[in-house]
C-alpha positions, 0 to 999 in steps of 0.5 A: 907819129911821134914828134919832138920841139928844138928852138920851140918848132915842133917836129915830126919824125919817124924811127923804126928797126933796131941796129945802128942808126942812120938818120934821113934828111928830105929834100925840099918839098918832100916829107920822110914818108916821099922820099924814103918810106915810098921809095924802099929806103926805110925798109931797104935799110931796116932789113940791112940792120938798121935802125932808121930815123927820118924827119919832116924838115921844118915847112914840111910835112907833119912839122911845123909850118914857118913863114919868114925866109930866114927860118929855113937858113940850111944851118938852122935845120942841121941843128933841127937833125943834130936836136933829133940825134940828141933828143934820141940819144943816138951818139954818132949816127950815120947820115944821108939827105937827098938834095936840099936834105944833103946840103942841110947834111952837109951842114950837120956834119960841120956843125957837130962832126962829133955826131957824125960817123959817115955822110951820104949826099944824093942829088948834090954835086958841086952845086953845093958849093957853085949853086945856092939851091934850087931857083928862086922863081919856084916860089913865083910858081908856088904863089901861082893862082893855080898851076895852069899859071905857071910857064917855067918847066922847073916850076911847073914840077915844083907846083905840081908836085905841092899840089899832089902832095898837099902841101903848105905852098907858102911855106916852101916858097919861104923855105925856097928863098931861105935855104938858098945857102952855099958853101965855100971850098973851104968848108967842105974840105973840113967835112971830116967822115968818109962820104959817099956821093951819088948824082944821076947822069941826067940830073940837071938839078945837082950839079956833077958828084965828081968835083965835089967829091975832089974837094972832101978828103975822103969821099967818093963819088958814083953816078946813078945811070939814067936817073934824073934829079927826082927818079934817081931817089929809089935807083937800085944803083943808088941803094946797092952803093949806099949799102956797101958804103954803111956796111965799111968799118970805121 
């Protein structure tokens, strides 16, 4: 698995197809190969023409493990996908994260706009702006002896999920308090890159696509029907917008 350091972290990260790039963000507590080798997006994607670059956030998966809060600011790991985008050589790419991974897009997109041909948020809405991420109590169920442990529901799945998935629990309870991180109005009316946004219609994680997508100058937003926050990353739906969108000339 090939890997690469920005700001001395090591990265890991995977790149396969050939044809214009598109670069893939996780959210949070997933690893490339859960949110998009798993779901068909690599190979949906690859099969389109596409060349697909996806990382392990910082925390996550095969990258390295970091243990201080503010190590995992949104801001610091869009630099983490604009160092994979230069240590590639990929010039302007186009860009998609899925919840945590959209707000750190999001971010990307203001930092070096020049990178960044068109912007895919799925699984954030207005909370990207009216919601600082996740709950921090996930780091309580995180830090939990074991899952019987934990009461809260939204916990519970978090906890769960880390435990089936192998993960470094401490590492996402840092990186739950450290990328909670809003934006402002006024940031994200400077995204400058047609964007398209994509929420399901019972995701009660991501806040609605719509009033988000009023604030962006050109972006759009369409609902995944009957997909919660974690079942909406695969939809049929969701892929089928993604695919017309890329397929636009810019």
């Amino acid at each position: 698995m090939p890997t690469f350091r920005h700001d001395g972290i090591e990265l890991a990260y995977l790149d396969e197809g050939e044809g214009e790039p598109i670069v893939l963000v996780h959210g949070f507590g997933s690893t490339k190969e859960i949110n998009w080798v798993g779901p068909g997006w690599v190979s949906t994607l690859t099969g389109a023409g596409r060349r697909v670059i996806a990382l392990d956030n910082r925390g996550h998966g095969a990258s390295a493990k970091l243990y201080q809060p503010e190590l995992y600011d949104p801001w610091l790991m869009a630099r983490d996908v604009i160092g994979l985008i230069d240590h590639l050589d990929l010039g302007r790419v186009d860009l998609m994260g899925y919840s945590m991974g959209g707000r750190i897009s999001a971010c990307a997109a203001l930092t070096a706009p020049e990178r960044v041909r068109s912007l895919v948020l799925g699984g954030i809405g207005i909370h990207l702006i009216a919601g600082a991420g996740l709950p921090i109590t996930i780091a309580d169920a995180l830090r939990a002896p074991s899952l019987a442990d934990v009461t809260d529901p939204m916990g519970r799945m978090f906890r769960a999920f880390a435990d089936q998935t192998n993960s470094d629990r401490e590492a996402l309870a840092a990186c739950i308090v450290g990328s909670r991180r809003t934006l402002s109005r006024e940031e994200v009316a400077r995204i400058a890159v047609p964007t398209l946004i994509a929420v399901g219609t019972r995701d009660e994680v991501a806040g609605a696509p719509a009033p988000l997508a009023a604030l962006i100058p050109d972006a759009r937003a369409i609902d995944i029907p009957d997909r919660d926050h974690m079942r909406a990353v695969g939809d049929k739906v969701f892929k089928e917008a993604v695919l017309a969108f890329l397929d636009e000339p810019r």
